[in-house]
C-alpha positions as CSV (number, residue, x, y, z in Angstrom):
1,X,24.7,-12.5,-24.2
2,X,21.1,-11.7,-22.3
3,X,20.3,-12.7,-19.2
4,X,16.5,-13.8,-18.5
5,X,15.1,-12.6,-16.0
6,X,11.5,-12.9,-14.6
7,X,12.3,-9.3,-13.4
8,X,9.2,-7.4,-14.7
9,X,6.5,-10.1,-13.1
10,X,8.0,-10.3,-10.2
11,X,7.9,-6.5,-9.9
12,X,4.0,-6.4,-11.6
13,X,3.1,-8.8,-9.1
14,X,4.6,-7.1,-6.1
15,X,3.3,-3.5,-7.0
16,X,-0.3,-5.2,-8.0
17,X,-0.8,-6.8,-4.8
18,X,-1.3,-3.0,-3.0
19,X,-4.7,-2.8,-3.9
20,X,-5.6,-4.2,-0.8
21,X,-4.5,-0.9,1.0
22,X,-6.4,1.1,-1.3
23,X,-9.4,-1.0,-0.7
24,X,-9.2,-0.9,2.7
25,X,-9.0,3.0,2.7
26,X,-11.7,3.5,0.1
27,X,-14.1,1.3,2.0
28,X,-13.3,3.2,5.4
29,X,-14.0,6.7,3.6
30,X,-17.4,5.6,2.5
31,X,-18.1,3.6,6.2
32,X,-17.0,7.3,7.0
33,X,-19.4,9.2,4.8
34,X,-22.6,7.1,6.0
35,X,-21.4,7.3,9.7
36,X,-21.2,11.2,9.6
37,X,-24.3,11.4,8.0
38,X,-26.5,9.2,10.2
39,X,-25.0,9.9,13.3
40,X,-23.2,13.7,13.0
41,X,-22.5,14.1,17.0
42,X,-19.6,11.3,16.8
43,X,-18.0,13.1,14.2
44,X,-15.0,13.5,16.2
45,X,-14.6,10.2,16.7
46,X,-15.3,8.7,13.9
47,X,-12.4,10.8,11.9
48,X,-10.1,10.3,14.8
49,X,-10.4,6.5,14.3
50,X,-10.3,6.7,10.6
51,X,-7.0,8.7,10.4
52,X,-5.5,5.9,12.8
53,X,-6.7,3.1,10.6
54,X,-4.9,5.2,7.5
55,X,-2.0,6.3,9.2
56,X,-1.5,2.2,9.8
57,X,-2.3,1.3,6.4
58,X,0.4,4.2,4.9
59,X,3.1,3.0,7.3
60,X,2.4,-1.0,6.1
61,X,2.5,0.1,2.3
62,X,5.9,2.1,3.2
63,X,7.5,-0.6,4.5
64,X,6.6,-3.0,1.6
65,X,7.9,-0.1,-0.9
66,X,11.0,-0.1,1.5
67,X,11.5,-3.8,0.9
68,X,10.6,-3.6,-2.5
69,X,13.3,-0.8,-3.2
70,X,16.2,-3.3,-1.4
71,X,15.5,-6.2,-3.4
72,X,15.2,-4.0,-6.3
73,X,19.0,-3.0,-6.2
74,X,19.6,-6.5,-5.2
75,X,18.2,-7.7,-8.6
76,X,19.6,-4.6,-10.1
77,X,23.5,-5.5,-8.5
78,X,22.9,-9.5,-9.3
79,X,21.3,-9.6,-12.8
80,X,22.1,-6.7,-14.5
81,X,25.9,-5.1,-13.1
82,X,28.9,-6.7,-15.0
């Protein structure tokens, strides 16, 4: 009458592993901060080169939610659609 399904780990796991993105960025912003305040004449540089490394981050973690949306409605059309 129920299927098992090892839907919601699978899912946990996937979502859980994007704290490497975060870490990434929250590192940057503080390499940032220390950068600005010990040397303020690159300032220019330093943000230009930060909003790059972001920018590449954001566009890595949207295509991982992009894949994770497609095999969602695959499990969604396999598992659960009569």
């Amino acid at each position: 009458m129920f299927r098992t399904t090892l839907f919601y780990d699978n899912l946990t796991d996937y979502l859980v592993d994007q704290w490497k993105y975060y870490a990434w960025i929250g590192a940057m912003l503080i390499l940032l901060a220390v950068m600005i305040f010990l040397l303020p004449e690159l300032l220019a540089y330093l943000v230009a080169f930060f909003l790059f490394v972001v920018g590449f981050l954001f566009i890595l973690a949207a295509m991982r939610l992009r894949r994770l949306r497609d095999e969602y409605e695959t499990w969604v059309r396999d598992l659960w659609e009569p």
